[in-house]
N, C-alpha and C positions, 0 to 999 in steps of 0.2 A: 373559775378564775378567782384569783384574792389580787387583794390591792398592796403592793409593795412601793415603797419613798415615802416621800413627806406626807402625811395624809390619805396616803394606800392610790395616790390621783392613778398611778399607774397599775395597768394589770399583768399577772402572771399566771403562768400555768400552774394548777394544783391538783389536777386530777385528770385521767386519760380513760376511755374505754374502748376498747375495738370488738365489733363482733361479727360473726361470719353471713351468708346471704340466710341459713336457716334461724338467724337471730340469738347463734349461743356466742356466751362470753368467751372473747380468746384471749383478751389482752384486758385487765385492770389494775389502774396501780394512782397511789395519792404519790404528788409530785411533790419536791420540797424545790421550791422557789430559790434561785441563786444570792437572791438579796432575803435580810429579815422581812419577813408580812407585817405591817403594819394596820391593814383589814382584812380582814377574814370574810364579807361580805356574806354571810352565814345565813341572813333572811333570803339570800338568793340562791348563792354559791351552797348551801349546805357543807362546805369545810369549818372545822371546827380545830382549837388544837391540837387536840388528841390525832388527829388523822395523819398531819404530818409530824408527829413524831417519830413514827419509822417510817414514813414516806422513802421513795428512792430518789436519787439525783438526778436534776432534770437531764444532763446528760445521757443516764443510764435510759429513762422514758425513751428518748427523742431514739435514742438508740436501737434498744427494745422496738417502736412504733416504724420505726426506718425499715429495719429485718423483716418485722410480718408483713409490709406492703409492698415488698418489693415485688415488681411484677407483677402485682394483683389492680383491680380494681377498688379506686379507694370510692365508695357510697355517700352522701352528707348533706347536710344543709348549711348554702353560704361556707363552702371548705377553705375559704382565703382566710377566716378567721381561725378556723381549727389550726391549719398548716402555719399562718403565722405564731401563733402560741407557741408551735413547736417548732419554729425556727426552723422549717424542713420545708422542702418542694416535693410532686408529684407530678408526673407526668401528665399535661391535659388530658390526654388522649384515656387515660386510665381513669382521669374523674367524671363520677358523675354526682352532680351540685341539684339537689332540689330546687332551689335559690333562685336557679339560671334558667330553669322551664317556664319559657312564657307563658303556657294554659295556669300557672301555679303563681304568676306574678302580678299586683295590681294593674286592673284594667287588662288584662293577659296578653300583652305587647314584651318584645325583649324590652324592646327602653327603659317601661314604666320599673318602677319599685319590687324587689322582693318584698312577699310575704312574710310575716311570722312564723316560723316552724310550727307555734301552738295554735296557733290558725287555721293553718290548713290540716293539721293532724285532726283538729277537733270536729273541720267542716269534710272532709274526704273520708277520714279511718273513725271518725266518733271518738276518738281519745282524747283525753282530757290530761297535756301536761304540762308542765313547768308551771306547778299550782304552788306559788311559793319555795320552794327551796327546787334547784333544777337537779337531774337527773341525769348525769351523761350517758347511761344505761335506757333512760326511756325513750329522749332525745334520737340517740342513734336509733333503735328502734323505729319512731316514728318517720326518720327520712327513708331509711330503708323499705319502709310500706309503701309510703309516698314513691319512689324508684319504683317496684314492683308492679303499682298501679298501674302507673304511667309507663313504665320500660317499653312497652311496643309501639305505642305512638308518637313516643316522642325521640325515639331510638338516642336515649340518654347512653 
């Protein structure tokens, strides 16, 4: 995400990754923001200039992202944020939200608080991510594992 308005207060999509349950890339692309970025948020986001220069229109993403999920199950962590970025919905029924598994969420009650994605990646799978500039590529990854663990008992 970069920061787009006065001050970048607002954020926007600038980068998309989709990958399948064996973990290979099917979908990558830098997003160009419908409004000018005003932050680049770069110590986090790792977007730079350069990247949206040929970026595609966020249209063309949401579009692209819409086609390959059709019908499938969408993987994630906390997916209300993914999904809002992209201005898109999915079928409950088709998600499944790392996020939302209460063995995965503080004090492991539905009520209590999700975790951090880099949390649980680094105490479950030993990985170590979102060390400064984040990753959509590692990120997905990591919920994916996290799903995989847990897919039988928590029938996500």
């Amino acid at each position: 995400m970069v920061g787009v308005g006065p001050g970048g207060a607002r954020s926007a999509l600038a980068q998309v990754v989709l990958i399948n349950s064996r973990e290979e890339l099917v979908y990558a692309a830098y997003v160009r923001p419908a409004e000018p970025v005003s932050d680049f948020r770069t110590a986090v986001s790792g977007i730079r200039p350069h990247h949206l220069a040929r970026a595609v229109p966020f249209q063309q993403a949401q579009a692209e992202v819409t086609r390959l999920l059709y019908k499938r199950r969408l993987v994630g962590h906390a997916l209300h944020n993914d999904l809002k970025a992209l201005q898109m919905s999915h079928p409950k029924r088709q998600q499944r939200d790392t996020a939302m598994y209460a063995p995965f969420r503080a004090q492991g009650g539905p009520t209590s608080r999700a975790r951090k994605l880099s949390d649980l990646a680094r105490e479950l799978l030993g990985m170590r991510i979102q060390q400064g500039e984040h990753s959509p590529l590692e990120d997905a990854v990591a919920a994916l594992r996290l799903y995989k663990l847990r897919a039988a008992e928590a029938r996500l």
